[in-house]
VEXNUDREN-948487 format. One record per residue (C-alpha): residue number from 1; x, y, z. Coordinates in Angstrom, 3 decimals. Last residue first. Example, Ala and Ser with C-alpha at 12.3 -4.5 7.8 and 13.67 -1.06 7.14 Angstrom:
residues 2
<resi:2 | X:13.670 | Y:-1.060 | Z:7.140>
<resi:1 | X:12.300 | Y:-4.500 | Z:7.800>
This chain:
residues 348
<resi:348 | X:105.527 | Y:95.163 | Z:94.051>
<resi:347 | X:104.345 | Y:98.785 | Z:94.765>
<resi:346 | X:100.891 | Y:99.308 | Z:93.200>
<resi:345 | X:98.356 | Y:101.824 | Z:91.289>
<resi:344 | X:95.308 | Y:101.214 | Z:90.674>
<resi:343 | X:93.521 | Y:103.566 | Z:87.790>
<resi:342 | X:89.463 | Y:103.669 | Z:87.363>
<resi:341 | X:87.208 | Y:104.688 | Z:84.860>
<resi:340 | X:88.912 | Y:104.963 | Z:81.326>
<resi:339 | X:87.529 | Y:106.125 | Z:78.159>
<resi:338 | X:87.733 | Y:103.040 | Z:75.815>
<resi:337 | X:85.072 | Y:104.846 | Z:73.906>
<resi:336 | X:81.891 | Y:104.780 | Z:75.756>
<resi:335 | X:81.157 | Y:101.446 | Z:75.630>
<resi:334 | X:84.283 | Y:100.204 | Z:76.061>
<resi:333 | X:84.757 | Y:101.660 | Z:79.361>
<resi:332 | X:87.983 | Y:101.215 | Z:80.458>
<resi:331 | X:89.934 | Y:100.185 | Z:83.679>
<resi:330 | X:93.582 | Y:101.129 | Z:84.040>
<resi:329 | X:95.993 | Y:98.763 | Z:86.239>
<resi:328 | X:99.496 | Y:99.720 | Z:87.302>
<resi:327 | X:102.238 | Y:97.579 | Z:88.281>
<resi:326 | X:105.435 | Y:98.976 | Z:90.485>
<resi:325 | X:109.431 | Y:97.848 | Z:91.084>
<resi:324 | X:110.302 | Y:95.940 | Z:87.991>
<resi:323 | X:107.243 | Y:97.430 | Z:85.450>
<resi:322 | X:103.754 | Y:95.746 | Z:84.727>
<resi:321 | X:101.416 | Y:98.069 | Z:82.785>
<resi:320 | X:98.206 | Y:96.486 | Z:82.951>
<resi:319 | X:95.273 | Y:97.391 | Z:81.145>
<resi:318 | X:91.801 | Y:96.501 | Z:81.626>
<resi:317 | X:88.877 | Y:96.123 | Z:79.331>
<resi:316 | X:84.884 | Y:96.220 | Z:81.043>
<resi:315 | X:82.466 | Y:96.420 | Z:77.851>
<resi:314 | X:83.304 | Y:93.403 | Z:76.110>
<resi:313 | X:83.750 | Y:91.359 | Z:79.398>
<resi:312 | X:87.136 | Y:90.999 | Z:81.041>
<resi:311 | X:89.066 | Y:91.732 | Z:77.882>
<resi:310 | X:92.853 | Y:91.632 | Z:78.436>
<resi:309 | X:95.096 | Y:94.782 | Z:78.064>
<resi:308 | X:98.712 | Y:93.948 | Z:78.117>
<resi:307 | X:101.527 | Y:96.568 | Z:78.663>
<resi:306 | X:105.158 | Y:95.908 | Z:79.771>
<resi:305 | X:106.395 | Y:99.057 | Z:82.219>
<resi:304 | X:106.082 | Y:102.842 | Z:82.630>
<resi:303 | X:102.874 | Y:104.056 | Z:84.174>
<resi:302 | X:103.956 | Y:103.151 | Z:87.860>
<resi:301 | X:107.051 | Y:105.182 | Z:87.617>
<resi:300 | X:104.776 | Y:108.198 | Z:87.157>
<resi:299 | X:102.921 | Y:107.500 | Z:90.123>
<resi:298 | X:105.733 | Y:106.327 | Z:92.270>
<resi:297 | X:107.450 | Y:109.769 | Z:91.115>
<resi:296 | X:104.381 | Y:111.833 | Z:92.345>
<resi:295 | X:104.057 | Y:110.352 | Z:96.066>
<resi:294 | X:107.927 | Y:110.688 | Z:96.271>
<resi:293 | X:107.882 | Y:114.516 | Z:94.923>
<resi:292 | X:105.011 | Y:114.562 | Z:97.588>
<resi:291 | X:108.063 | Y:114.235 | Z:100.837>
<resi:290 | X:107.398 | Y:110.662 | Z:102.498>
<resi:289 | X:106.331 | Y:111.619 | Z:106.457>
<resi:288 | X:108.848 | Y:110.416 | Z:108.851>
<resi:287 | X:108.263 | Y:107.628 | Z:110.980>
<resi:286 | X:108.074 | Y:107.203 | Z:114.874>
<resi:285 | X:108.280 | Y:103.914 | Z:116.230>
<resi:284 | X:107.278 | Y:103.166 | Z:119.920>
<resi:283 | X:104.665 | Y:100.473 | Z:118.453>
<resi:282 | X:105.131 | Y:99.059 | Z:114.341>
<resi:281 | X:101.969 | Y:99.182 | Z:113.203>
<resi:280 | X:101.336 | Y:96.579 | Z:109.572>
<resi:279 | X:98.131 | Y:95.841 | Z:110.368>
<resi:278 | X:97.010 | Y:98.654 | Z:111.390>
<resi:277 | X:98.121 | Y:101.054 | Z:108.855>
<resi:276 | X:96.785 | Y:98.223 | Z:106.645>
<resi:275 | X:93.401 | Y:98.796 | Z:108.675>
<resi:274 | X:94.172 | Y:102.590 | Z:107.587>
<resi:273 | X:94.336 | Y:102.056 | Z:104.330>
<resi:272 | X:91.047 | Y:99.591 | Z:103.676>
<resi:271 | X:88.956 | Y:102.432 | Z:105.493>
<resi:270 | X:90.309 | Y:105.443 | Z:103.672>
<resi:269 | X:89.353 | Y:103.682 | Z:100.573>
<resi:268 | X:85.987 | Y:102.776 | Z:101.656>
<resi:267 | X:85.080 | Y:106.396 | Z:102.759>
<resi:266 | X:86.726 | Y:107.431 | Z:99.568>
<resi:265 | X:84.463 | Y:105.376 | Z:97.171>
<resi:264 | X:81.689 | Y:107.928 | Z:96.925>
<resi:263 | X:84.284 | Y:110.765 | Z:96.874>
<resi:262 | X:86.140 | Y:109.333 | Z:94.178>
<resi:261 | X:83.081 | Y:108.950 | Z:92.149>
<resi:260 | X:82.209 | Y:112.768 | Z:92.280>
<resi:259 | X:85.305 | Y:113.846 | Z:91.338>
<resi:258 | X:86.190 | Y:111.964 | Z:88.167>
<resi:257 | X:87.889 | Y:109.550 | Z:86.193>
<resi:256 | X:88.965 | Y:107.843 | Z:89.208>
<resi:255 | X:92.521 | Y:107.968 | Z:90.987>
<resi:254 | X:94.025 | Y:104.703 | Z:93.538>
<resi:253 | X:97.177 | Y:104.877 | Z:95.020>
<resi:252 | X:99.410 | Y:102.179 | Z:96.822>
<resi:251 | X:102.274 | Y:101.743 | Z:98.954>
<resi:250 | X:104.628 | Y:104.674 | Z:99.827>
<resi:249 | X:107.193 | Y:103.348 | Z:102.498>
<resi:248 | X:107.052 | Y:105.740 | Z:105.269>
<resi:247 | X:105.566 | Y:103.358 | Z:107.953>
<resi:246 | X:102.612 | Y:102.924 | Z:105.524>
<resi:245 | X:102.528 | Y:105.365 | Z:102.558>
<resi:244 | X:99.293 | Y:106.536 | Z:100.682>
<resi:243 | X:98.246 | Y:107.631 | Z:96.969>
<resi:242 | X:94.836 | Y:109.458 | Z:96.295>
<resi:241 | X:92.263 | Y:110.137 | Z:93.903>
<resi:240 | X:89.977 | Y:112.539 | Z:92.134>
<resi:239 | X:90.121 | Y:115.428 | Z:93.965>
<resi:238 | X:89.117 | Y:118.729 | Z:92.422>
<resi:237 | X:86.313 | Y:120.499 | Z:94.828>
<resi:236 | X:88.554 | Y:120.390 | Z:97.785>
<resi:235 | X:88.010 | Y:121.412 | Z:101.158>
<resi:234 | X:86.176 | Y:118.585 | Z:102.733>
<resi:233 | X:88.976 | Y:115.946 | Z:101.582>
<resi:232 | X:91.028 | Y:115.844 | Z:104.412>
<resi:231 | X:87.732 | Y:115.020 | Z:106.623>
<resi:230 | X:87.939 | Y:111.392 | Z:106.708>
<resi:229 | X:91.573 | Y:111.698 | Z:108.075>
<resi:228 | X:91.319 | Y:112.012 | Z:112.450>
<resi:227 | X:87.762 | Y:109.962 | Z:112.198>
<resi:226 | X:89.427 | Y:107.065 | Z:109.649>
<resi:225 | X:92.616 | Y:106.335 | Z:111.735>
<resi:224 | X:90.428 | Y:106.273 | Z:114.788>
<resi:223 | X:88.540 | Y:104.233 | Z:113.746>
<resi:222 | X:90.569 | Y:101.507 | Z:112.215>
<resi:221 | X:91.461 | Y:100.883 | Z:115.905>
<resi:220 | X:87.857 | Y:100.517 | Z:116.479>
<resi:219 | X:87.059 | Y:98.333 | Z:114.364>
<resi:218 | X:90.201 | Y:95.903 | Z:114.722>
<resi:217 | X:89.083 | Y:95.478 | Z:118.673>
<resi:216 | X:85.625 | Y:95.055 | Z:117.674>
<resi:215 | X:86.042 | Y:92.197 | Z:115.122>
<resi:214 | X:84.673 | Y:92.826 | Z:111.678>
<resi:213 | X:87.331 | Y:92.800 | Z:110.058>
<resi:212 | X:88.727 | Y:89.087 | Z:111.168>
<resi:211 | X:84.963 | Y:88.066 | Z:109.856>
<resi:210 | X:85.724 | Y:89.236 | Z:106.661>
<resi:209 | X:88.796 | Y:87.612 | Z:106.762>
<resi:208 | X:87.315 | Y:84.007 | Z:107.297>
<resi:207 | X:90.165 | Y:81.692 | Z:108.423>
<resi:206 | X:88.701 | Y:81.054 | Z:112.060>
<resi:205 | X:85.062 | Y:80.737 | Z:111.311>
<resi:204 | X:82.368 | Y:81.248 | Z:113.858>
<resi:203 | X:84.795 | Y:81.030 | Z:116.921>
<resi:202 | X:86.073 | Y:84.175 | Z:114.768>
<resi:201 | X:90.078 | Y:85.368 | Z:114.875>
<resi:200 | X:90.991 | Y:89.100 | Z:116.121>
<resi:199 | X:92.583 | Y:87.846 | Z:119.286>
<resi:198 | X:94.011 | Y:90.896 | Z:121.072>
<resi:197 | X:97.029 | Y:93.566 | Z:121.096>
<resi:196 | X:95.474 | Y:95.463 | Z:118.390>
<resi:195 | X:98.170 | Y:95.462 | Z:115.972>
<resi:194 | X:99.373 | Y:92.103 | Z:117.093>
<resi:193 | X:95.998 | Y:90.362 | Z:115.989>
<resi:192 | X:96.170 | Y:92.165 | Z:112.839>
<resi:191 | X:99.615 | Y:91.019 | Z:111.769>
<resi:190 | X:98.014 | Y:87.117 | Z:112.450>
<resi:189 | X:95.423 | Y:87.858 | Z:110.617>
<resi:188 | X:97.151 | Y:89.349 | Z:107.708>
<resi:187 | X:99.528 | Y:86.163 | Z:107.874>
<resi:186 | X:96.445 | Y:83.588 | Z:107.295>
<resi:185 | X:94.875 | Y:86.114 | Z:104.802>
<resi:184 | X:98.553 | Y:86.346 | Z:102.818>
<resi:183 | X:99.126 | Y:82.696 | Z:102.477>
<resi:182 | X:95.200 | Y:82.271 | Z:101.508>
<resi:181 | X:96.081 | Y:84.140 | Z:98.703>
<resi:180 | X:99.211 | Y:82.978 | Z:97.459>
<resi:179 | X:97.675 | Y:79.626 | Z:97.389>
<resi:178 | X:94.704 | Y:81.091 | Z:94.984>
<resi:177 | X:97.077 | Y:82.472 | Z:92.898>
<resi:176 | X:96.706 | Y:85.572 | Z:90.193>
<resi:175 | X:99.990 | Y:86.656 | Z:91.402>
<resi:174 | X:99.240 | Y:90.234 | Z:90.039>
<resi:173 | X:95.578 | Y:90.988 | Z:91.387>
<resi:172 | X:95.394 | Y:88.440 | Z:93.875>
<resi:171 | X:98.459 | Y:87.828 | Z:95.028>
<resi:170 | X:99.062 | Y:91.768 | Z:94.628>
<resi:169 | X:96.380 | Y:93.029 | Z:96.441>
<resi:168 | X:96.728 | Y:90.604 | Z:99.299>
<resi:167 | X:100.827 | Y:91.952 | Z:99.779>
<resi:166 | X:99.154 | Y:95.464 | Z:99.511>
<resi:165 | X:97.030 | Y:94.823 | Z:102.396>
<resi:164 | X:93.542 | Y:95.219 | Z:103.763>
<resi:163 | X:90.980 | Y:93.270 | Z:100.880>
<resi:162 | X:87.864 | Y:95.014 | Z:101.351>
<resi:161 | X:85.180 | Y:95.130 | Z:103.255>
<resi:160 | X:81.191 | Y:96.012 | Z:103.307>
<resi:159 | X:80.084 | Y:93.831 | Z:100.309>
<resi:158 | X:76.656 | Y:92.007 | Z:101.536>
<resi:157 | X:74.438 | Y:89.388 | Z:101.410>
<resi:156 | X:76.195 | Y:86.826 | Z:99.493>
<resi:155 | X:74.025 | Y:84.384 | Z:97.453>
<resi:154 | X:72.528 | Y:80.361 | Z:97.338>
<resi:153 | X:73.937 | Y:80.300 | Z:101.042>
<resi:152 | X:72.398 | Y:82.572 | Z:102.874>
<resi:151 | X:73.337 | Y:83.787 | Z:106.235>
<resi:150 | X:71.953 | Y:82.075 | Z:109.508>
<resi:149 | X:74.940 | Y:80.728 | Z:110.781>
<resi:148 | X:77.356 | Y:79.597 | Z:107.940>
<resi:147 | X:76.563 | Y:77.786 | Z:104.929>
<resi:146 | X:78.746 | Y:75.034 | Z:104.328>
<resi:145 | X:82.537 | Y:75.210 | Z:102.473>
<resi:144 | X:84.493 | Y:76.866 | Z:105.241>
<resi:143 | X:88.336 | Y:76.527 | Z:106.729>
<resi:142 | X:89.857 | Y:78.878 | Z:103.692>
<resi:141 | X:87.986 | Y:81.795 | Z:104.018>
<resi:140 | X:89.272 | Y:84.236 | Z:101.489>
<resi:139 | X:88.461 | Y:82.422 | Z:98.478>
<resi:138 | X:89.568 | Y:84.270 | Z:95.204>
<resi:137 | X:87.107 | Y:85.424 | Z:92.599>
<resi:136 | X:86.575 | Y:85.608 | Z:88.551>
<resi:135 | X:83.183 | Y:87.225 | Z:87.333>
<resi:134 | X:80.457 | Y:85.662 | Z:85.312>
<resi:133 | X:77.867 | Y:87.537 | Z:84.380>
<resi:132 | X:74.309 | Y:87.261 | Z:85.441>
<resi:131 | X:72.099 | Y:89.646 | Z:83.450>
<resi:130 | X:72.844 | Y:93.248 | Z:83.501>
<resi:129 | X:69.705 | Y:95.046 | Z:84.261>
<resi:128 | X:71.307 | Y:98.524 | Z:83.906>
<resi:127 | X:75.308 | Y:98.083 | Z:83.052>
<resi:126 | X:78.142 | Y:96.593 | Z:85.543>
<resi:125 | X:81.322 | Y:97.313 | Z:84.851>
<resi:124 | X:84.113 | Y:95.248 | Z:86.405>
<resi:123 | X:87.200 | Y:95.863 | Z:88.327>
<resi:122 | X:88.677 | Y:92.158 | Z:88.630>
<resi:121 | X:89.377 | Y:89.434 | Z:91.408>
<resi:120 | X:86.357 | Y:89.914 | Z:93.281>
<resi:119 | X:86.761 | Y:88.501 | Z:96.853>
<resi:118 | X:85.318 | Y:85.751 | Z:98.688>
<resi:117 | X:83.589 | Y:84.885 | Z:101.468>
<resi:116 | X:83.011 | Y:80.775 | Z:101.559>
<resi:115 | X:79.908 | Y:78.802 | Z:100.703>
<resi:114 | X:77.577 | Y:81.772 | Z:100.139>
<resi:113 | X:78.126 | Y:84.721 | Z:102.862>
<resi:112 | X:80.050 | Y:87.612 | Z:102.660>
<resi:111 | X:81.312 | Y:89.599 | Z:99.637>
<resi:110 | X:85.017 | Y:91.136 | Z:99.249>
<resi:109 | X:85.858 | Y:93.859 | Z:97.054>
<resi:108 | X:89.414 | Y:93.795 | Z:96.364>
<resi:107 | X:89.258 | Y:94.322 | Z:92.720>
<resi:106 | X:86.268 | Y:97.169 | Z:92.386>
<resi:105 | X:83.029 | Y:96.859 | Z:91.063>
<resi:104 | X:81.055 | Y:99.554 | Z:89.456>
<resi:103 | X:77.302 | Y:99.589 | Z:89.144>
<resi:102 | X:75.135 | Y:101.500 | Z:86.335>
<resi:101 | X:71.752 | Y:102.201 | Z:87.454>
<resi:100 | X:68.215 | Y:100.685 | Z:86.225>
<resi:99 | X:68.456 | Y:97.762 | Z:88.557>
<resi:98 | X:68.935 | Y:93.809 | Z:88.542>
<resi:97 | X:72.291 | Y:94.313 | Z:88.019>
<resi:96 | X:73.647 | Y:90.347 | Z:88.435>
<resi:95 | X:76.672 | Y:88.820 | Z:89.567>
<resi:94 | X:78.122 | Y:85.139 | Z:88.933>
<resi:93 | X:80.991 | Y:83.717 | Z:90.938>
<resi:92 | X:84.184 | Y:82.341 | Z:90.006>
<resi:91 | X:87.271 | Y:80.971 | Z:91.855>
<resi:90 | X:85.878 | Y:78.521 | Z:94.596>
<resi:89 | X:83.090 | Y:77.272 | Z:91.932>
<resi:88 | X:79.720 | Y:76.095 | Z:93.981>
<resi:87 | X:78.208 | Y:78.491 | Z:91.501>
<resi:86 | X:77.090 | Y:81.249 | Z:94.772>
<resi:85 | X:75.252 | Y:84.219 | Z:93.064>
<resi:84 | X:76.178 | Y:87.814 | Z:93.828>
<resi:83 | X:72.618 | Y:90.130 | Z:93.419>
<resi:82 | X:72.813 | Y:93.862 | Z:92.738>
<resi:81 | X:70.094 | Y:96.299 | Z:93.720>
<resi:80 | X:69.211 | Y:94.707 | Z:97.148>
<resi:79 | X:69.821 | Y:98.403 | Z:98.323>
<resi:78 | X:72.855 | Y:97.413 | Z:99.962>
<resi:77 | X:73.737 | Y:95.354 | Z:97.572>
<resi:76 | X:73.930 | Y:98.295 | Z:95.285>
<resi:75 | X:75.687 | Y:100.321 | Z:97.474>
<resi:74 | X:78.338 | Y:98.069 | Z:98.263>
<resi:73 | X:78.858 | Y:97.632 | Z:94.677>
<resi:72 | X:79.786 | Y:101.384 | Z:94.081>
<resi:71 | X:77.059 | Y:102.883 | Z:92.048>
<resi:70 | X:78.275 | Y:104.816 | Z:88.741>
<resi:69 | X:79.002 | Y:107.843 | Z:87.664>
<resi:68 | X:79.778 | Y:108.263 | Z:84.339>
<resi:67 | X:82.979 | Y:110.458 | Z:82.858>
<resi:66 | X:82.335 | Y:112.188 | Z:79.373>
<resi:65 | X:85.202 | Y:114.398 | Z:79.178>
<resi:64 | X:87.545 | Y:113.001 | Z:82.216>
<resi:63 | X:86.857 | Y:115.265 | Z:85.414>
<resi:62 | X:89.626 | Y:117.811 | Z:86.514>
<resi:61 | X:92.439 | Y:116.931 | Z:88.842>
<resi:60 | X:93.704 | Y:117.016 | Z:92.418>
<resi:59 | X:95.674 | Y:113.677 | Z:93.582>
<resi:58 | X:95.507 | Y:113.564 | Z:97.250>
<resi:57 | X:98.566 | Y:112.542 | Z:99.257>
<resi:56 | X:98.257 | Y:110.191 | Z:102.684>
<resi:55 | X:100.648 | Y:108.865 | Z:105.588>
<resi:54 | X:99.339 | Y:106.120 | Z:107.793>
<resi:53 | X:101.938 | Y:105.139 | Z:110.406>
<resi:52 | X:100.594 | Y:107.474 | Z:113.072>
<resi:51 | X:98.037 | Y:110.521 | Z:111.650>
<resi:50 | X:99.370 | Y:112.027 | Z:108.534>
<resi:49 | X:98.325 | Y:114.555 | Z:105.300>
<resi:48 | X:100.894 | Y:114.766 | Z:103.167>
<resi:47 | X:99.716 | Y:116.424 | Z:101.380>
<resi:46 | X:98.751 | Y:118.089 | Z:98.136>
<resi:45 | X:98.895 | Y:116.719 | Z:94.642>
<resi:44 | X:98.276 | Y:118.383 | Z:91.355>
<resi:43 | X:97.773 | Y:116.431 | Z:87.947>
<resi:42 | X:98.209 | Y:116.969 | Z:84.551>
<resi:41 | X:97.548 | Y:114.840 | Z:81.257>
<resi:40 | X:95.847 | Y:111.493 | Z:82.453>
<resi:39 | X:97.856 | Y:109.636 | Z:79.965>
<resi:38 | X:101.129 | Y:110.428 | Z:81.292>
<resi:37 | X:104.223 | Y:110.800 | Z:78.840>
<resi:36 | X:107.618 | Y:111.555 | Z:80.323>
<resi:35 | X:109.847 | Y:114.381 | Z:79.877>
<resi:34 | X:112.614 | Y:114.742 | Z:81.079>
<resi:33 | X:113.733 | Y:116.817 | Z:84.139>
<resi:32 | X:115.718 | Y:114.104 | Z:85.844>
<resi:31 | X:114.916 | Y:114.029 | Z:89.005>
<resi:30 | X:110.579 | Y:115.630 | Z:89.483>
<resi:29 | X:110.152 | Y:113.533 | Z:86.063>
<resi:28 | X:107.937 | Y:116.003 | Z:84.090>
<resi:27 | X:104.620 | Y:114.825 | Z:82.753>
<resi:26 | X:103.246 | Y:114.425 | Z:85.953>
<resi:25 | X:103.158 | Y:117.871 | Z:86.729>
<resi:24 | X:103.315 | Y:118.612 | Z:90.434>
<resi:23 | X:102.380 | Y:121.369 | Z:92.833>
<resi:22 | X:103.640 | Y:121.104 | Z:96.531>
<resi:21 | X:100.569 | Y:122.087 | Z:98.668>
<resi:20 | X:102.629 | Y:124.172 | Z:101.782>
<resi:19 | X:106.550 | Y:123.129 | Z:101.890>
<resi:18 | X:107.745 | Y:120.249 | Z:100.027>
<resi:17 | X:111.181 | Y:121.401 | Z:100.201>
<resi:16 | X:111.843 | Y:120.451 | Z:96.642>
<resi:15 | X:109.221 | Y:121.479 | Z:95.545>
<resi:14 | X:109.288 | Y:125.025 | Z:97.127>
<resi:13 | X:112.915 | Y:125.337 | Z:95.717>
<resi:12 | X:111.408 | Y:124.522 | Z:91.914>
<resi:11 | X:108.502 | Y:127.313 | Z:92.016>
<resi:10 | X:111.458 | Y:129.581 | Z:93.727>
<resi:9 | X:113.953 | Y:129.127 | Z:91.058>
<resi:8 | X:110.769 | Y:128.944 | Z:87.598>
<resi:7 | X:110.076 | Y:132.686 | Z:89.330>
<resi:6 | X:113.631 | Y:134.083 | Z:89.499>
<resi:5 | X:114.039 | Y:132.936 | Z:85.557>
<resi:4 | X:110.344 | Y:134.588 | Z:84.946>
<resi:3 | X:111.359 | Y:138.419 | Z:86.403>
<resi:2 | X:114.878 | Y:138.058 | Z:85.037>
<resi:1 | X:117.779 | Y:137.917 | Z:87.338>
């Protein structure tokens, strides 16, 4: 057997068994051997990484030519550098850069406070001293429409959660339905309440899911998920993303167009995963780990599918690729030349 031939065998029989960091290029179908077109060019996963019911593959890749970092909204609010104006309007909001720094906001971002919590609807770009632009929103406290407590009304005074499960995701993001919405809060409460054996509902406002996150008991089950699998990342200079299975059935993934913003919006990935892995615990049942060929072909099956781009403001374009068993979503950066910033990937 020729030096190459016997070289190509074992490459393909340590796929196949996953064994070690399984190398993958995304423009080969790990089945069928044909080749398939991926925008991103080549990447390079390793995993799975695992603690419980929350399995997890990181995407390796180099940085997009001309990639920007920007400020991750809770940041920015945070340092009272973005403001999120109340308009009385259940399903849009106005936000505002007030700073010199660019600001990226992610769909699934909730904000608490004003008349209701909501969350953003859309990724958006958010450039220095922005003006207030309007941005579309889904109400994710259905029993409220006063201000609550002490916390302003007028604006929301902080971003700190996001949207926990891939069924909320999806009514909001692919549903696009406010009914749909509030279905999936009302039943993610209830799934969180039985993943931590305890009332996770607020006196202060029953249907608010911020307020469901917040609770101790969920905190601290989320915990531990996030202190055994923050540190998967330490030891790698290259990742830009990550996909992520629940009881063994692979879920979501989310990859950025470089390094450096992945890590500032990994501790608040890892967060939103493992209160799904929460949410959705199944006691006294042990899963399997997925294999990374499965991580890589929901990736690549993701990309394939009916495309629309629609204009959320002229600088912040998305495209969707909508396919039977996955959608994908593709941010870009129209002022610096379409280049894209963030890709969301999603099992229907």
């Amino acid at each position: 057997m020729k030096k190459s031939t016997f070289a190509i065998l074992m490459a393909f029989i340590t796929f196949i068994v996953g064994v070690g960091l399984a190398r993958i290029s995304l423009t080969r179908h790990p089945t069928q051997g044909t080749k398939t077109e991926f925008n991103a060019g080549n990447y390079r996963l390793s995993g799975p990484y695992r603690y419980e019911n929350l399995t997890i593959f990181l995407v390796h890749g180099s940085d997009q030519p001309g990639a920007r970092i920007f400020t991750p909204l809770q940041e920015a609010m945070e340092r009272n550098q973005v403001i999120v104006h109340e308009t009385s309007e259940v399903n849009e909001l106005a936000i505002e850069n007030i700073s010199n720094s660019e600001v990226f906001v992610q769909s699934g971002d909730i904000v608490k406070g004003g008349r209701q919590d909501r969350v953003l609807a859309v990724d958006l770009i958010l450039s220095a001293r922005s003006g207030e632009i309007p941005i579309s929103t889904f109400c994710v406290e259905h029993g409220r429409w006063t201000q609550r407590g002490a916390e302003p009304m007028a604006v929301f005074d902080k971003s700190d959660q996001m949207i926990a499960t891939r069924r909320l995701k999806l009514a909001a993001r692919q549903e696009v339905s406010q009914a749909q919405v509030w279905n999936e809060v009302e039943t993610t409460q209830g799934k969180l309440s039985y993943g931590v054996s305890g009332f996770t509902r607020s006196a202060e406002s029953e249907s608010s899911l911020q307020l469901a996150l917040e609770n101790e008991g969920v905190q601290k089950a989320v915990k531990v998920y996030t202190d055994k699998l923050s540190s998967i990342v330490e030891d790698h200079s290259d990742v830009i993303g990550f996909v992520f299975a629940i009881n063994d059935q692979v879920n979501s993934g989310d990859v950025y167009s470089s390094q450096a913003l992945f890590k500032r919006f990994w501790p608040r990935l890892l967060q939103t995963a493992a209160t799904e892995a929460v949410v959705e615990r199944q006691p006294n049942e042990e899963c399997e780990p997925l294999s990374t060929a499965s991580a890589a072909d929901f990736l690549i099956s993701s990309e394939r599918g009916t495309e629309t781009i629609d204009e959320v403001t002229k600088r912040t374009h998305m495209l969707k690729r909508d396919g039977e068993k996955t959608v994908f979503f593709e941010t870009r950066d129209m002022d610096h030349e379409g280049r894209w910033v963030h890709r969301n990937y999603l099992m229907k």
